[in-house]
C-alpha positions as CSV (number, residue, x, y, z in Angstrom):
1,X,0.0,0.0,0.0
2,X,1.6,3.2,-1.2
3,X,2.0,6.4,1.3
4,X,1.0,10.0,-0.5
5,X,3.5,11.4,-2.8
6,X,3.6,14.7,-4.4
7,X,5.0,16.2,-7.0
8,X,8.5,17.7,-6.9
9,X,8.2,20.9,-8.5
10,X,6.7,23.7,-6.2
11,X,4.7,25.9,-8.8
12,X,1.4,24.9,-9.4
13,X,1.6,23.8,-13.3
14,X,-0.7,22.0,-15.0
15,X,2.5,20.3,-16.8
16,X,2.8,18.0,-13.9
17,X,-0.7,16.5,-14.2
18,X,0.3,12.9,-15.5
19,X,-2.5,12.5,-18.2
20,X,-1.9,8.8,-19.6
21,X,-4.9,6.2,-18.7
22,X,-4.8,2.7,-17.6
23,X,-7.1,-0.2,-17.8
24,X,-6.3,-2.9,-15.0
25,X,-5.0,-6.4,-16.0
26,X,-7.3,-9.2,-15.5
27,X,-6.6,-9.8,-11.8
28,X,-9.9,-11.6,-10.4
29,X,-8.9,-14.9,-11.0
30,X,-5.8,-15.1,-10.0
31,X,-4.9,-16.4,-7.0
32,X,-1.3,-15.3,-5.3
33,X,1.2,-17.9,-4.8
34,X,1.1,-18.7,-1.3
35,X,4.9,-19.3,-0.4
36,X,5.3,-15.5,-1.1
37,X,4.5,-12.7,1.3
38,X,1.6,-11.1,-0.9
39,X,0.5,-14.9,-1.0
40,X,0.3,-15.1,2.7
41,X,-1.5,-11.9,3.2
42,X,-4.4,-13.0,0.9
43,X,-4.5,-16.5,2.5
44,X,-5.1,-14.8,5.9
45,X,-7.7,-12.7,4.0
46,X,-9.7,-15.4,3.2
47,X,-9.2,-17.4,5.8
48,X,-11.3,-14.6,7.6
49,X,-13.6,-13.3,5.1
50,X,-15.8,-14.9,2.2
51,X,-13.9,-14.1,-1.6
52,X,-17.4,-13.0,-2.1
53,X,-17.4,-10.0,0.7
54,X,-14.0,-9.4,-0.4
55,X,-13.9,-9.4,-4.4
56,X,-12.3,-5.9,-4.6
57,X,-9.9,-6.0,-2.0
58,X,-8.2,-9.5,-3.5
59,X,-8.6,-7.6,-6.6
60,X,-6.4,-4.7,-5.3
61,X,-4.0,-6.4,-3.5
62,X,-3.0,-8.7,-6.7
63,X,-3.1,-5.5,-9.1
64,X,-0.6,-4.1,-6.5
65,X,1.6,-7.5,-6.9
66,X,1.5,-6.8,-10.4
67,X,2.8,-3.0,-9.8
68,X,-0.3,-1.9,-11.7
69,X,-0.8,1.9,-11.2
70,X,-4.7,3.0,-11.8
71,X,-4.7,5.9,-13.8
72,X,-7.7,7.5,-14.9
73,X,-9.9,10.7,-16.5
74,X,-12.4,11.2,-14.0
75,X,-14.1,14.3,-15.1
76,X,-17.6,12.9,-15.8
77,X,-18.2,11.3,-12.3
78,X,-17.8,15.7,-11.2
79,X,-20.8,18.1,-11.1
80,X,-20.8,19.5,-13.6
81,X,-19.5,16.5,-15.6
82,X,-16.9,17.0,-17.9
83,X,-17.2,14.3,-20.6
84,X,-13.6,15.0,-22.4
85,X,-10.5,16.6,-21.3
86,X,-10.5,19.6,-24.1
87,X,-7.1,21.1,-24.4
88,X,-5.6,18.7,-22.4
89,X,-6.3,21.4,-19.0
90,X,-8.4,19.7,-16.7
91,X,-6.4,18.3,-13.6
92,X,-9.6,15.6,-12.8
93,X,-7.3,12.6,-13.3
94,X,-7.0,10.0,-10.4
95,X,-3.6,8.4,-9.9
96,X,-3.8,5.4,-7.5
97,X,-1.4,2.4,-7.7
98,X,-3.1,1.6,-4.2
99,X,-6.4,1.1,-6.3
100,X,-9.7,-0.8,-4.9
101,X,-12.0,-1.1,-8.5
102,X,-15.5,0.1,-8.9
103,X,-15.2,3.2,-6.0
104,X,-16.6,6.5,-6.8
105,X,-13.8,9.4,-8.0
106,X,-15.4,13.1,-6.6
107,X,-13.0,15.8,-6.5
108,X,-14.9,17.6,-3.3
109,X,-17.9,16.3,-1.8
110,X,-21.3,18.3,-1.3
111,X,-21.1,20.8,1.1
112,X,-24.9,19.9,2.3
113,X,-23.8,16.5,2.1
114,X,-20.5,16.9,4.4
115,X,-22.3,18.8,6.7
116,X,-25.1,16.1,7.4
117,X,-22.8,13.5,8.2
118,X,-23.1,12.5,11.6
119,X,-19.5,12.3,12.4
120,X,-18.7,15.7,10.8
121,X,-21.6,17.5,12.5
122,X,-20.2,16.3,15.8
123,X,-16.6,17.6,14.9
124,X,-17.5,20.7,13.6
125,X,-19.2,21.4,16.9
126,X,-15.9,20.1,19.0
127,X,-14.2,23.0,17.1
128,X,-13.7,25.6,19.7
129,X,-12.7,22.8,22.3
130,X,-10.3,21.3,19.3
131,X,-9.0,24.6,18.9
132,X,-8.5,25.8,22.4
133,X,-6.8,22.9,23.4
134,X,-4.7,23.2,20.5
135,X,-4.0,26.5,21.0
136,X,-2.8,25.8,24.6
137,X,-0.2,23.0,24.0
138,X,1.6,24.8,21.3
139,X,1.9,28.0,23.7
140,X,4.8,25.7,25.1
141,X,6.8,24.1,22.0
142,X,9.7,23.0,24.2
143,X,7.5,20.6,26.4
144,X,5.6,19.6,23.3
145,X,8.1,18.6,21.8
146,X,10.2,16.4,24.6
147,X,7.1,15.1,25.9
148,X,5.5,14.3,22.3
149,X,6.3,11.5,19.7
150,X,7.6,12.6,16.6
151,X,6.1,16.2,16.5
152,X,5.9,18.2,13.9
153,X,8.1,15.7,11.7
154,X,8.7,16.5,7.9
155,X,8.6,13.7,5.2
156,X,8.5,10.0,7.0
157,X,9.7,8.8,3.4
158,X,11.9,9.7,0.4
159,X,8.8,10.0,-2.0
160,X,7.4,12.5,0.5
161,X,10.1,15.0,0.7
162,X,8.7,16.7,-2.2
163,X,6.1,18.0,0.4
164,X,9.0,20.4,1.2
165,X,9.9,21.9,4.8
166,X,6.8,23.7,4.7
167,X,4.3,21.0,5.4
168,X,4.8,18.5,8.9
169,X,2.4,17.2,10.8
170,X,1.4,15.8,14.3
171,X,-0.2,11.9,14.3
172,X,-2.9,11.0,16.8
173,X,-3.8,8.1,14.5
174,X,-2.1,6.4,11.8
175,X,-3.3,3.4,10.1
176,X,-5.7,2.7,12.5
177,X,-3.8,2.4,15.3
178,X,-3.8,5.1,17.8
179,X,-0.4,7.4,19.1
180,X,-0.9,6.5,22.7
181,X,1.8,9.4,23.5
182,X,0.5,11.8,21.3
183,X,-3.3,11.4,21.9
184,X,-2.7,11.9,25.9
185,X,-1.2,15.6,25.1
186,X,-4.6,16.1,23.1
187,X,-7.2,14.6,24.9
188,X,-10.0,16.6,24.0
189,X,-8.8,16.7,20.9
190,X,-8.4,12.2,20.7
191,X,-11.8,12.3,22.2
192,X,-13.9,14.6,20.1
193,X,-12.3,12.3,16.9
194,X,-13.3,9.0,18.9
195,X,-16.8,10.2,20.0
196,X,-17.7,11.6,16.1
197,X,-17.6,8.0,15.0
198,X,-15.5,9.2,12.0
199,X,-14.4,6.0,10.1
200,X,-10.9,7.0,9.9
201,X,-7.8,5.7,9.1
202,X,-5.2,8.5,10.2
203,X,-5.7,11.8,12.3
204,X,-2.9,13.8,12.5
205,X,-2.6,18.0,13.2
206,X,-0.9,19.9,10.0
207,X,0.7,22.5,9.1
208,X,2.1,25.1,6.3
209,X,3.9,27.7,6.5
210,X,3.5,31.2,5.6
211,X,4.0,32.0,1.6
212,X,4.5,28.3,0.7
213,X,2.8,25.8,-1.9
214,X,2.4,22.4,-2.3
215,X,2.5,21.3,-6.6
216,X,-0.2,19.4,-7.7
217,X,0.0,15.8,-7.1
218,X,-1.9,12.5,-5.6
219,X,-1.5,10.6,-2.2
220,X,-2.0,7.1,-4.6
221,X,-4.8,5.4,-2.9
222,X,-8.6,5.8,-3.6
223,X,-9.8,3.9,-1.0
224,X,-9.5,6.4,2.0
225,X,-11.0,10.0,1.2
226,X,-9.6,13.2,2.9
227,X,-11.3,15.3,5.5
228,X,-10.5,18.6,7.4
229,X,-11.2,20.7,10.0
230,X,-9.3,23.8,9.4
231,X,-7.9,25.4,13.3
232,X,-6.4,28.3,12.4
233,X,-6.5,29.9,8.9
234,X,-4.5,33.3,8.6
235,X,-6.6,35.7,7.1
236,X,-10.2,33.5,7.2
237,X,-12.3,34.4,4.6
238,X,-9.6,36.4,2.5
239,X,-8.9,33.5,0.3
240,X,-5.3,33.7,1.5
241,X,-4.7,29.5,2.3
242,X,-6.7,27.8,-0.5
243,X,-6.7,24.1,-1.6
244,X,-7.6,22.6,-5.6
245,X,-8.9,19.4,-6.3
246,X,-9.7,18.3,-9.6
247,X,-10.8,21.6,-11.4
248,X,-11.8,23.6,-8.6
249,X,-10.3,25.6,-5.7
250,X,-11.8,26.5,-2.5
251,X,-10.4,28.3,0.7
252,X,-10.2,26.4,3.9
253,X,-12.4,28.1,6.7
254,X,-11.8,28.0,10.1
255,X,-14.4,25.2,11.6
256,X,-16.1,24.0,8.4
257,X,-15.7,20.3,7.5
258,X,-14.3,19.5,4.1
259,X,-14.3,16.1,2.4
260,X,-12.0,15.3,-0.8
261,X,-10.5,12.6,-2.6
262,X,-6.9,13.3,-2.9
263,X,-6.1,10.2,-5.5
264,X,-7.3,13.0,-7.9
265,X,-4.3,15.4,-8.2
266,X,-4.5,18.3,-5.9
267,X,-2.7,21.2,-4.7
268,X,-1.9,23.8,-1.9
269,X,-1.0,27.0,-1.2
270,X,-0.4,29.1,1.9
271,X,-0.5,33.1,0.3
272,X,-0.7,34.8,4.1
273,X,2.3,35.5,6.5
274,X,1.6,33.0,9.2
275,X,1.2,29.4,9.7
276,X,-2.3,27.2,8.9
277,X,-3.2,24.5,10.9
278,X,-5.6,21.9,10.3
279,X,-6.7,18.7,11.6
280,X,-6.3,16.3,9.1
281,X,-8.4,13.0,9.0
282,X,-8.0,9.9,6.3
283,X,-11.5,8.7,6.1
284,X,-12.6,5.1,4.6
285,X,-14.0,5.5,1.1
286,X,-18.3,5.3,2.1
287,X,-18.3,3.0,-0.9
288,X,-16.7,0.0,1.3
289,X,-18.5,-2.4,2.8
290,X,-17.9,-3.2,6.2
291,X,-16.1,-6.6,5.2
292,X,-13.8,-4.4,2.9
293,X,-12.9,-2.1,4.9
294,X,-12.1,-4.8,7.5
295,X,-9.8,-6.8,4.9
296,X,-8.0,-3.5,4.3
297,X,-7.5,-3.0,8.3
298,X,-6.1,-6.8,8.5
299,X,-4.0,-5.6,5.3
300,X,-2.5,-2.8,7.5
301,X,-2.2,-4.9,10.4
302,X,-0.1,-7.3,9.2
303,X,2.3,-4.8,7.4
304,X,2.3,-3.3,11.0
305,X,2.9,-7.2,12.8
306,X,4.1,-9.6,10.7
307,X,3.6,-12.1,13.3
308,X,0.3,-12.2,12.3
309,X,1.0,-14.5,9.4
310,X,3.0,-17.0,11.4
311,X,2.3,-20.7,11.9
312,X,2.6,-21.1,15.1
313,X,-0.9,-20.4,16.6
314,X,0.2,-19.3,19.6
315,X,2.5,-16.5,18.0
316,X,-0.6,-15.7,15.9
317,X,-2.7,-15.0,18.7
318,X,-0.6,-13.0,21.0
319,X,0.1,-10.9,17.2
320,X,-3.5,-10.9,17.1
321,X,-4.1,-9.1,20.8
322,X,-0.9,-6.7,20.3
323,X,-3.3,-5.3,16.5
324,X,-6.5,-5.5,18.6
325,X,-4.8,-3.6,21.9
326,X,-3.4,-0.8,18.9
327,X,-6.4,-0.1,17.8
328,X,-8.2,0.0,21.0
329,X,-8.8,4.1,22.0
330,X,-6.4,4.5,24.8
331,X,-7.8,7.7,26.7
332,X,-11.5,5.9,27.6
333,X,-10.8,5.9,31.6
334,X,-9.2,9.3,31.5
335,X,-10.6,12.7,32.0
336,X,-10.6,15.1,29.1
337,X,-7.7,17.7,31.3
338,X,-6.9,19.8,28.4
339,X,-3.7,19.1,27.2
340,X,-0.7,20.2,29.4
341,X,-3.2,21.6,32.1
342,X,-4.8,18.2,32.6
């Protein structure tokens, strides 16, 4: 499974768009040899789940044995649709080598859609909470960061880098398993994502710096979707810090809950003289079924703990209760203290 990769070049060009299409191999029938790693992971797969509750995911996971990168014109699942790319202009192309077949491509979700979602309604109301407490433990960068795990770290990869200095971030929740450390310094915060029932992958804080951009690009997998909750936007409401997906750009607004899909190329740009911050969340593509989205959370899991694939059952189980004990919420006996104040 492929971790989000931008673009190198820090303009916002249209040049960088990579507009070639793709058609994936025949893949369905094709079971993965089982002495190999990818083999394993399937058998383990369905050794849980029914290849009929799973189709798409088996699917996936042998197009990404085969290095098969999903590339796509998307422009007539957008409202408007756009039938044809005229000119060769429009940026609606999905890129996803991490590629589950047969889920919906929308640049940006409905606004009245977004905002009716249970889970966003309840985060957009923990704003102010979300935000003091943030505010708070960054007033005191220096315990932050010697009490915190990995704050504010750049690119965790190579690929990444091309993010450039200007964009780091803070994880409470990555790949489905929870930052113990990270989520006790933001309880409120850890608790308002738990209590929204958000089906999310990741939740981290981010943030750009003042007159930067990020060139258009994808994160390579179209089976999470992107949400934020923009903290603290310099300028709100100037159109200073504004985000494009697809063919259209829209300013981030302090409180209001976005949802994207970032496998369509996107971009960033931070035109004010202070920092944004946003709470960022990775949210499971709606179009999953519960079974799919479970076979994708084993997938991670076992990436995670290998020892999940051995054959000794014992090894197996206690692997088992170390993924189940990661993913487990760790703040539910503690009382939301505010941050360093507790």
């Amino acid at each position: 499974l492929h971790t989000t990769t931008p673009s190198t070049d820090s303009s916002t060009s249209t040049d960088i768009i990579d507009r070639t299409t793709t058609t994936p191999p025949s893949a369905k029938t094709i079971p993965l040899w089982p002495n190999t790693f990818a083999g394993q992971v399937e058998e383990a797969l369905l050794a849980k789940y029914p290849a009929s509750k799973i189709e798409r995911v088996l699917q996936s996971w042998r197009l990404a044995e085969l290095d098969y990168e999903h590339k796509e014109f998307v422009g007539s699942q957008q409202s408007p649709p756009l039938s044809e790319d005229v000119g060769g202009t429009s940026r609606c192309y999905q890129h996803a080598p991490s590629y589950v077949p047969g889920l919906s491509a929308v640049a940006w979700w409905d606004d009245d859609l977004v905002t009716n979602l249970p889970w966003a309604k309840s985060l957009a109301k923990s704003y102010k909470a979300i935000r003091e407490e943030f505010t708070e433990v960054m007033s005191n960068p220096d315990k932050l960061a010697s009490d915190g795990n990995n704050i504010w770290a750049g690119a965790l990869t190579t690929d990444a880098e091309s993010y450039g200095e200007g964009w780091k971030t803070l994880v409470l929740l990555n790949r489905g398993q929870w930052d113990e450390t990270n989520a006790s310094l933001f309880p409120a915060t850890s608790k308002a994502i738990h209590k929204s029932g958000v089906p999310a992958a990741e939740a981290f804080f981010a943030s750009m710096k003042p007159q930067s951009s990020i060139a258009p690009h994808t994160d390579f997998t179209n089976f999470v979707l992107t949400s934020h909750l923009p903290l603290v936007v310099p300028e709100n409401g100037k159109n200073k810090c504004r985000l494009s997906v697809g063919d259209e750009t829209r300013e981030w607004l302090e409180g209001k809950v976005i949802l994207f899909d970032t496998s369509i190329y996107h971009d960033a740009i931070n035109d004010s003289e202070e920092i944004r911050y946003i709470l960022m969340l990775r949210v499971w593509h709606p179009d999953l079924t519960e079974e799919e989205r479970g076979a994708l959370q084993l997938i991670y899991d076992i990436l995670e703990i290998p020892e999940l694939l051995d054959k000794d059952p014992k090894v197996v189980d206690k692997a088992e209760d170390m993924a189940r004990r990661m993913r487990e919420f760790p703040l539910k006996d503690a009382a939301i203290g505010g941050g360093f104040g507790g």
